[in-house]
VEXBA-818444 format. One record per residue (C-alpha): x, y, z. Coordinates in Angstrom, 3 decimals. Each point is the difference from the previous one (the first is absolute). Layout:
! VEXBA-818444
NODE         u         v         w
NODE         X         Y         Z
...
This chain:
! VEXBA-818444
NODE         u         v         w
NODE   -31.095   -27.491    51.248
NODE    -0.912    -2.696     2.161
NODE    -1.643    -0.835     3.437
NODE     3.986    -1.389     0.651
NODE     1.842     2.142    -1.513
NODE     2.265     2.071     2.646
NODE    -0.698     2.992    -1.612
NODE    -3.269    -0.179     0.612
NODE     0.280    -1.101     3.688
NODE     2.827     2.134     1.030
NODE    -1.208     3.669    -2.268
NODE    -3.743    -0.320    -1.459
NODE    -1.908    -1.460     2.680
NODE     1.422     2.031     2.922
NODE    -0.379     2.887    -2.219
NODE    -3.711    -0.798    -0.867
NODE    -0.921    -0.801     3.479
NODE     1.228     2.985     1.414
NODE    -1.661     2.378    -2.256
NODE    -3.348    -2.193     0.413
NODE     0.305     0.772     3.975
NODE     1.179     3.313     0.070
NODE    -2.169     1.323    -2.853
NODE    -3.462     1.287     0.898
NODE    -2.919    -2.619    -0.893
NODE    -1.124     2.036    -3.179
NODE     3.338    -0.705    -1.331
NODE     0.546    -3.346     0.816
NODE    -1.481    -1.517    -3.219
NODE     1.503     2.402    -2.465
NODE     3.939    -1.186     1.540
NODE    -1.745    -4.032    -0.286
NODE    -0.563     1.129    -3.604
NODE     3.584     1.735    -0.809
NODE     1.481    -3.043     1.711
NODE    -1.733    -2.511    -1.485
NODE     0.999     1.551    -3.616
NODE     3.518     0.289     0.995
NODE     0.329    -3.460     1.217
NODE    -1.555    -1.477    -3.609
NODE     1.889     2.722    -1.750
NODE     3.286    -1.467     1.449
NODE    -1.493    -3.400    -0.850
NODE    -0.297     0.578    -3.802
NODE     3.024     2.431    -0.456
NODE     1.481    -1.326    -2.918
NODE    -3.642     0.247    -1.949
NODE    -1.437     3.049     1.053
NODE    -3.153    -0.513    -2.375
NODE    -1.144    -2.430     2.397
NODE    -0.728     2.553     3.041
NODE    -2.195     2.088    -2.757
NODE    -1.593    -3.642    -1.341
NODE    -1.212    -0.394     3.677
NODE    -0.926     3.949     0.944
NODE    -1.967     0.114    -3.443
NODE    -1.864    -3.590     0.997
NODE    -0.655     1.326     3.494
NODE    -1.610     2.827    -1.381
NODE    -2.373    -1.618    -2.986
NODE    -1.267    -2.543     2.853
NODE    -0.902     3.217     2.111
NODE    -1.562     1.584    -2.521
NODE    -1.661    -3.409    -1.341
NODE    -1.428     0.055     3.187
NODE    -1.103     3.416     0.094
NODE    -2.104    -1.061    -2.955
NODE    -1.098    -3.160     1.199
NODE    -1.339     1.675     3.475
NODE    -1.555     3.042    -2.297
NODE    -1.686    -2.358    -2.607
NODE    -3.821    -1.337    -0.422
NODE    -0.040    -1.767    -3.343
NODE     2.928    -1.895    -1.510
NODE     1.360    -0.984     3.464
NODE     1.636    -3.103    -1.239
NODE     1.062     0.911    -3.484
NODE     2.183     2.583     2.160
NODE     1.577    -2.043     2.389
NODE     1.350    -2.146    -2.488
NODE     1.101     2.520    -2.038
NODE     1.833     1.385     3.346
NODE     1.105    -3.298     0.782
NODE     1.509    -1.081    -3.229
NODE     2.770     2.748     0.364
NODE     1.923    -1.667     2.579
NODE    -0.616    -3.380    -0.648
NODE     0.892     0.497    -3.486
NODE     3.219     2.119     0.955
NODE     0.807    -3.066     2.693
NODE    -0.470    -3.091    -3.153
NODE     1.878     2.486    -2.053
NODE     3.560    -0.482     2.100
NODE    -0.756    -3.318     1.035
NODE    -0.863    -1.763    -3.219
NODE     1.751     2.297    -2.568
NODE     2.670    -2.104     0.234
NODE    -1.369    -3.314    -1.612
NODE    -0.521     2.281    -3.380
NODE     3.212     1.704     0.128
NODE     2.375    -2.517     0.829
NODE     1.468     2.247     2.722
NODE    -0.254     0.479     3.868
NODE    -2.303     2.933     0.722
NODE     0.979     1.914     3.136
NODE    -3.413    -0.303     2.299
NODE    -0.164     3.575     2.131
NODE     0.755    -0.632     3.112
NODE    -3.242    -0.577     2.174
NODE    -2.311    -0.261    -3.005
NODE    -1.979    -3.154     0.843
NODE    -0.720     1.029     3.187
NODE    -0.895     3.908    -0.637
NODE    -2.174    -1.133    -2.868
NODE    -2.179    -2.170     1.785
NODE    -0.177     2.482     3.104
NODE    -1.537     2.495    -3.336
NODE    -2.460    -2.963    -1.039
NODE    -1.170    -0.567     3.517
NODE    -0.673     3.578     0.425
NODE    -1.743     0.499    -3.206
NODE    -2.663    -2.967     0.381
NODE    -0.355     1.016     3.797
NODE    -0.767     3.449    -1.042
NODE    -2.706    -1.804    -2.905
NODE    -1.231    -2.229     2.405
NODE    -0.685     2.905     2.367
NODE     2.386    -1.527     3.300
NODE     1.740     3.143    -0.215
NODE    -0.571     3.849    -1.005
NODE     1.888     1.089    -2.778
NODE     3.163     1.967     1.215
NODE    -0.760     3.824    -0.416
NODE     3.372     0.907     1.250
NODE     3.087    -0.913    -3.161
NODE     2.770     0.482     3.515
NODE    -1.799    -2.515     1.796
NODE    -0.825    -2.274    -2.602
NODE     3.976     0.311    -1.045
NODE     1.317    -0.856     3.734
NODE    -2.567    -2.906     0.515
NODE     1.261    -1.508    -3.487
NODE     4.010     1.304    -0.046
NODE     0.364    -1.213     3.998
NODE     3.658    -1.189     0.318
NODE    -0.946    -3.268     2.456
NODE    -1.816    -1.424    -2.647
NODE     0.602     1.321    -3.045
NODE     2.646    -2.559    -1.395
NODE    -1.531    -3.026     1.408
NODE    -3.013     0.354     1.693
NODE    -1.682    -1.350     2.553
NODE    -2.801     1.167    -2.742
NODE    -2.200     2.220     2.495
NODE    -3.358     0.996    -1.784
NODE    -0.470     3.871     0.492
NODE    -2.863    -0.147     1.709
NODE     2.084    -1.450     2.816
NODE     3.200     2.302    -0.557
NODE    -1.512     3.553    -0.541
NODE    -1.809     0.993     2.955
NODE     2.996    -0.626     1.816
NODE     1.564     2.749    -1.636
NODE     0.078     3.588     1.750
NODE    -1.622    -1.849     3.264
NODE     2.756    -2.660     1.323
NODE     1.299     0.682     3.489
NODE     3.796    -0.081     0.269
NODE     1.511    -0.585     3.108
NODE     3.152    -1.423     1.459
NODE    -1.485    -3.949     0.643
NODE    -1.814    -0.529    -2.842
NODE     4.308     1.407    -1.977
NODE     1.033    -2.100     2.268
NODE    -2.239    -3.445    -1.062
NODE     0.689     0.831    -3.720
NODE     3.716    -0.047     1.023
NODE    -0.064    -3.191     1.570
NODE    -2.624    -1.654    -3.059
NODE     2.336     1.643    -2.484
NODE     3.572    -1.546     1.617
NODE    -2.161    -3.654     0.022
NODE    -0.730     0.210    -3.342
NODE     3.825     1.604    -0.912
NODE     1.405    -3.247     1.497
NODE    -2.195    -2.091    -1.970
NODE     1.368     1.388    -3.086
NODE     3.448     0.059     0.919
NODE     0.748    -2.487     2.454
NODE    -2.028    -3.256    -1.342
NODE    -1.592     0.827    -3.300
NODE     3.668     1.315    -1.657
NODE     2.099    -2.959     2.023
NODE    -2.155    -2.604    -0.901
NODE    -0.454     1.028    -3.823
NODE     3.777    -0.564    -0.152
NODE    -1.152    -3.907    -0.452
NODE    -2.103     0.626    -2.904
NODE     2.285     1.991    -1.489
NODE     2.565    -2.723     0.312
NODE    -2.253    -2.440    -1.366
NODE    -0.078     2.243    -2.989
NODE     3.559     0.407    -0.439
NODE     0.720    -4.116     0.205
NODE    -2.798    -0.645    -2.335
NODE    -3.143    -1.718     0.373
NODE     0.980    -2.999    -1.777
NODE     3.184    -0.576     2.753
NODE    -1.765     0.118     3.080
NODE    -1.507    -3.499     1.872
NODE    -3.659    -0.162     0.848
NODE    -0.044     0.655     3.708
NODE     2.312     3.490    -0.805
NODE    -2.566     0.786    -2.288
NODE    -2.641    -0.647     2.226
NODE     1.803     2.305     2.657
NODE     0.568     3.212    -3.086
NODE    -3.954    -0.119     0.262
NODE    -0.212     0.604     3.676
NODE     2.580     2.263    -0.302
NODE    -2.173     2.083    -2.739
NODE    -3.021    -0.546     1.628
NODE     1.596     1.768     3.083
NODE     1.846     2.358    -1.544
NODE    -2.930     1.164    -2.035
NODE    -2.050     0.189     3.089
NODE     2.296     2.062     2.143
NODE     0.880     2.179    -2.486
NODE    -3.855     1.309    -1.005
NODE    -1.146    -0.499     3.895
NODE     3.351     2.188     0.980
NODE    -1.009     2.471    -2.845
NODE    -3.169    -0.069     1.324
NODE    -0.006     0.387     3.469
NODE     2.234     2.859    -0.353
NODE    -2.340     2.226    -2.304
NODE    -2.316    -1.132     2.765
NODE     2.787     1.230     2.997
NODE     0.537     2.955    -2.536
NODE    -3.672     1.162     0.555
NODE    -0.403    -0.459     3.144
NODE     2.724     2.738     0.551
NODE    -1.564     2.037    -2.199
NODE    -3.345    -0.278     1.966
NODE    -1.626    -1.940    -3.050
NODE    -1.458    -3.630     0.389
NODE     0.840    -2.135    -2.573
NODE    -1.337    -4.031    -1.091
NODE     2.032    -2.537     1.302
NODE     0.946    -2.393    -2.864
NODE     0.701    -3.471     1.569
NODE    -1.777    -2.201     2.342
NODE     2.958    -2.751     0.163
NODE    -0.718    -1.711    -3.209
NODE     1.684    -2.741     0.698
NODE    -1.757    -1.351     2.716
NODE    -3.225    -0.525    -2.202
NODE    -1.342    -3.347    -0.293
NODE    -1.628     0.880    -3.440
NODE     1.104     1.613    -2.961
NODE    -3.652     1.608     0.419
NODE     0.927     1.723     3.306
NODE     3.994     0.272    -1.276
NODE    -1.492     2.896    -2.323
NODE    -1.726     1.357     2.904
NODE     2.832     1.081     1.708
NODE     2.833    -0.025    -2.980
NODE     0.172     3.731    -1.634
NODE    -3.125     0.781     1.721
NODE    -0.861     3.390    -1.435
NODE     1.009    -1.379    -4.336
NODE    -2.530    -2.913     1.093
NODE    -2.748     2.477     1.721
NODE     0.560     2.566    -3.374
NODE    -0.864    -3.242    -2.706
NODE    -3.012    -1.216     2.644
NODE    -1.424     3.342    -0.363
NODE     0.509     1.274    -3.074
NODE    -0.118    -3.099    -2.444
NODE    -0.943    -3.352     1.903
NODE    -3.313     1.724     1.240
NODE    -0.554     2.091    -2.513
NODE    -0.183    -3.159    -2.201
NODE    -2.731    -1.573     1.913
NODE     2.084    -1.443     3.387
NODE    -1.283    -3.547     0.717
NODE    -3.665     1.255     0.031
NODE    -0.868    -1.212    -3.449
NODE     1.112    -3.864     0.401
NODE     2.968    -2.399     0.171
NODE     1.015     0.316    -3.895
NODE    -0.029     3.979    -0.014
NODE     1.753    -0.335     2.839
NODE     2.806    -1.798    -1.057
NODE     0.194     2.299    -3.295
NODE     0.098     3.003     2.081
NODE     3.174    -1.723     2.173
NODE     1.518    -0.275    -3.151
NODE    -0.253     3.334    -1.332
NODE     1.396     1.378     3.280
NODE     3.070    -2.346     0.025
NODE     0.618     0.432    -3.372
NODE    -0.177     3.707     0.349
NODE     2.286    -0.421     3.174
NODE     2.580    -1.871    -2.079
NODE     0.050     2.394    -2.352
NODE     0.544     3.112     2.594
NODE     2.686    -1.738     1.232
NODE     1.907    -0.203    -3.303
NODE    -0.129    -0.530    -3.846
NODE     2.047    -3.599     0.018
NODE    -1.662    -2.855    -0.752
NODE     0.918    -1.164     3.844
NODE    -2.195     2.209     1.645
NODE    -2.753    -1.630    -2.260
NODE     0.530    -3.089     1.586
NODE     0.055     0.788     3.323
NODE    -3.009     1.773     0.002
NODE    -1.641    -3.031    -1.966
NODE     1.496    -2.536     2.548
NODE    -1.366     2.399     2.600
NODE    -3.747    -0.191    -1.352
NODE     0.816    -3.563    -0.551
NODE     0.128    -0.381     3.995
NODE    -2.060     2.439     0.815
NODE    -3.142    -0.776    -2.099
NODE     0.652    -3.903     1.473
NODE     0.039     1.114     3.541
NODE    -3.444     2.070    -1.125
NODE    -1.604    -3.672    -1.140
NODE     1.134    -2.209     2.390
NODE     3.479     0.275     1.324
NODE    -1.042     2.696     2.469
NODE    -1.905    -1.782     2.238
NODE     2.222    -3.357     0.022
NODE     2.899     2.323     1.049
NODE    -1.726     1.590     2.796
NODE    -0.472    -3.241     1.749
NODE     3.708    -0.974     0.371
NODE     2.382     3.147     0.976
NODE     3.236    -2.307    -0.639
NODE    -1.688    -1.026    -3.663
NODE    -0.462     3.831    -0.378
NODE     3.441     0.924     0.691
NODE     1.963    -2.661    -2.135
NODE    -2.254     0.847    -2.596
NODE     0.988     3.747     0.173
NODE     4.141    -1.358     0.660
NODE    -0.337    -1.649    -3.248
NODE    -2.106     2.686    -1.972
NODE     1.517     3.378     1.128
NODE     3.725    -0.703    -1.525
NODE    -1.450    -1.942    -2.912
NODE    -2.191     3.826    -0.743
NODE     3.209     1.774     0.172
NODE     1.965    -2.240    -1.831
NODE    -2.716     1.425    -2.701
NODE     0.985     4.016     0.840
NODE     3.644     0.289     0.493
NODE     1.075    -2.017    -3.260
NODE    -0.862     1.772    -3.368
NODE     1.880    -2.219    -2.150
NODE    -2.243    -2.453    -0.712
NODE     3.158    -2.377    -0.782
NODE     1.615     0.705     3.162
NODE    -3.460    -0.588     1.572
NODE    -0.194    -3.480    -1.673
NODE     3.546    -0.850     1.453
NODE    -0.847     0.864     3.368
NODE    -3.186    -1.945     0.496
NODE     1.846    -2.971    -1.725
NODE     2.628     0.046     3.252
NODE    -3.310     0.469     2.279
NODE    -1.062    -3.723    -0.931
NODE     2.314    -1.114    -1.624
NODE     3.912     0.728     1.885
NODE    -1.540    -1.201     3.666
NODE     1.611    -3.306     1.646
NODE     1.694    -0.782     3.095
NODE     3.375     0.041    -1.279
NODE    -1.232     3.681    -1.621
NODE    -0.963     1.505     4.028
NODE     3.022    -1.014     1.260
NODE     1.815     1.427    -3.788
NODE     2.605     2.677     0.623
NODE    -2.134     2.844    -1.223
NODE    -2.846    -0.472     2.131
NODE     2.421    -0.021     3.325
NODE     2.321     2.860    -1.119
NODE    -3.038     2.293    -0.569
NODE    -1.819    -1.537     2.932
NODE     2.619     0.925     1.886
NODE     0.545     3.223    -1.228
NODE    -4.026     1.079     0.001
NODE    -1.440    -2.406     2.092
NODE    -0.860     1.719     3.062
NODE    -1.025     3.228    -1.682
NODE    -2.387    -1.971    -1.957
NODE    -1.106    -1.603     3.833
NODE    -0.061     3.345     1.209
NODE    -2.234     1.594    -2.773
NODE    -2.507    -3.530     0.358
NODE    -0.348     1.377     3.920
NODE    -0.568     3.733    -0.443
NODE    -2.267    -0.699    -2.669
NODE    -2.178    -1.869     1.944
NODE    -2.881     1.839     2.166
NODE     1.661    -0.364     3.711
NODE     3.089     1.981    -0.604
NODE    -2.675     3.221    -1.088
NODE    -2.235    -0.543     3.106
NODE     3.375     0.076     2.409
NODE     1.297     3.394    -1.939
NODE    -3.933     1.435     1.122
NODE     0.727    -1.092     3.231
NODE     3.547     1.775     0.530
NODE     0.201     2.515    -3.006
NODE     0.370     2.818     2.878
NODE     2.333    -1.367     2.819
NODE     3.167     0.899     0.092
NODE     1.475    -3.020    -1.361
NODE    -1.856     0.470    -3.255
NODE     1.378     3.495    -0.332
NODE     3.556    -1.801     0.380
NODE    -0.766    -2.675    -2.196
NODE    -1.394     2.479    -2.788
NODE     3.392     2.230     0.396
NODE     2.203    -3.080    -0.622
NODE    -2.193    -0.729    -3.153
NODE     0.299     3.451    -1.093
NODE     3.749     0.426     0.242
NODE     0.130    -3.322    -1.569
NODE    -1.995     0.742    -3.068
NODE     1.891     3.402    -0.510
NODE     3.414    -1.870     0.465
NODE    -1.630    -2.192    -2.646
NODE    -0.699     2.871    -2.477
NODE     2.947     1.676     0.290
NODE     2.089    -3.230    -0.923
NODE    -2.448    -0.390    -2.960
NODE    -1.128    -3.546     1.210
NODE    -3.881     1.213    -1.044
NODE    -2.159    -0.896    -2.667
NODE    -2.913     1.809    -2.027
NODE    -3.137     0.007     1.031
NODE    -1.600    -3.312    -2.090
NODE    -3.515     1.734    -0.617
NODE     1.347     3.043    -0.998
NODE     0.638    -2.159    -3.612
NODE    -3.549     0.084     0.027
């Protein structure tokens, strides 16, 4: 079940909301709980093991933890041991695959649930949190159906005092609502209409299309990609708020950064917050010079490439991404900070050239399509059949996405989110999504491959 699924809009979530208002506080977490079990439950139907693979996880991390918080001497021999359970279930599915020769079915949610277990287990070693007495409240914190399949990743020092002390009432439902319809017509409205381009680009084949289409399937990926996780996202984060729960936001309008430096600042906030804390610090930060520096931006990108997937493309991107980022750390920074029109063509160039890296596996097909980059680009090409039939078709979607991803757009919705002409606005976007839906013209959630 998904976030845009009509079942879930039109039968689960009334159903869950009610019984969270109507139900006496005491009980409020213990329906969050059965929910948020049913919802993966419906997720993984067809492999049942993989609800038991999670439950069983949940509960070694607790008790991991239980032992951590109780323990004097072996502190660190422990959390490893503790750790190494759900990192090595997580390499397991992602990487069996290279040995067997077969695809490996990845549970659904498991890179992000894992690392929500990690980040729990070296907060409870580093002593930023207690050590969860209470196996219910440790379960609801972990199984929470907002951000169990894709995040934001919320450390649980943040998400479990919340529990059994939010304050419901009818304006903070009725924010979540309107957050949760935002993000709902990200998904559907711009991030499934303008994937139809890259899919199309798919179909023709790389090796057919001019350089300037080409050129315009990355902007179309590179929005796509963006509205579909920032949709996701902001409606786990509408999704809390109507629950009474505050969750991390998880973009900052990415692309408006001038640096590929402050890019990561605001792109999947929360995955880039988890690998500061918990393995670029950890290994020493920038506080032991320039060279361990570097080394420790490598092991985090290279350890974010490999989250992200077991193909050899997700390699590369996060080398070319510690390629750019450990220049900007020498000397690039700076020189882009002086010029905000040098910042932002750098960033046009280097933001669909990174994706090019992430949405094509095939290293072949990769090949191709960076060949019609440089190499199928000429006047005669830009004013070439395929470029204006697609332009055409997708050209002011793709103008449309450019404007709303921008930060002035966000600062008007602030402004207006509670007049009356938002409320109609946000009703037309609604019926439209569901009309959407019901005609099938919807798309999976891209992160939920992940």
């Amino acid at each position: 079940m998904a976030f845009s699924d009509l079942a879930f809009l039109f039968l689960f979530l009334p159903v869950v909301l009610a019984g969270i208002y109507l139900l006496p506080r005491r009980y409020q977490d213990g329906l969050l709980l059965a929910a948020s079990l049913i919802f993966y439950a419906l997720g993984v139907r067809q492999r049942p093991w993989a609800i038991a693979l999670f439950l069983g996880l949940c509960w070694l991390c607790w008790f991991g933890g239980r032992l951590l918080g109780a323990a004097t001497r072996y502190r660190r021999q422990l959390l490893w041991m503790a750790v190494a359970v759900p990192v090595g279930c997580l390499l397991g599915f992602k990487y069996a695959g290279i040995f067997t020769g077969t695809a490996v079915w990845l549970p659904l949610g498991m890179s992000f649930y894992t690392f929500s277990m990690v980040g729990y287990l070296f907060d409870v070693y580093r002593g930023k949190v207690d050590a969860e007495r209470s196996l219910g409240r440790f379960f609801t914190a972990q199984c929470m159906f907002p951000k169990l399949i894709s995040g934001p990743l919320t450390p649980y020092g943040q998400i479990a005092p919340q529990l059994g002390r939010r304050r419901l009432d009818l304006r903070q439902l009725d924010t979540g609502l309107r957050t949760f319809i935002l993000g709902l017509g990200m998904k559907v409205l711009l991030a499934d209409r303008i994937g139809g381009l890259w899919r199309q680009l798919g179909a023709i084949g790389y090796q057919s299309i001019s350089g300037p289409l080409a050129w315009m399937g990355l902007v179309a990926f590179s929005l796509q990609l963006y509205f579909d996780f920032h949709g996701y996202s902001t409606m786990a984060v509408g999704l809390g708020q109507m629950l009474g729960l505050s969750l991390p936001q998880n973009f900052a309008h990415p692309y408006a950064a001038k640096s590929m430096t402050d890019f990561w600042r605001r792109w999947h906030i929360t995955l880039s917050s988890w690998f500061r804390d918990y393995v670029y610090i950890p290994l020493g930060g920038s506080r032991r010079g320039r060279p361990r520096q570097i080394c420790n931006l490598l092991a985090v990108w290279v350890l974010t490439g490999m989250w992200h997937g077991s193909t050899v493309n997700f390699l590369l991107w996060g080398l070319f991404l510690f390629l750019l980022l450990a220049a900007e750390k020498l000397w690039l920074y700076e020189r882009l900070q002086h010029s905000r029109v040098w910042g932002h063509l750098y960033m046009a160039l280097c933001i669909p050239l990174s994706w090019m890296l992430f949405a094509i596996p095939d290293l072949g097909q990769l090949g191709a399509y960076a060949q019609r980059l440089w190499g199928g680009f000429s006047a005669a090409a830009l004013a070439g059949s395929d470029f204006v039939r697609y332009g055409g078709q997708y050209g002011l979607l793709l103008v449309l996405g450019l404007i709303l991803c921008m930060p002035g757009p966000a600062r008007l919705w602030r402004r207006v989110r509670h007049t009356p002409l938002a409320t109609g606005f946000l009703l037309v976007v609604f019926w439209a999504c569901c009309y959407c839906l019901s005609a099938g013209l919807n798309d999976p959630f891209m992160y939920f491959s992940f």
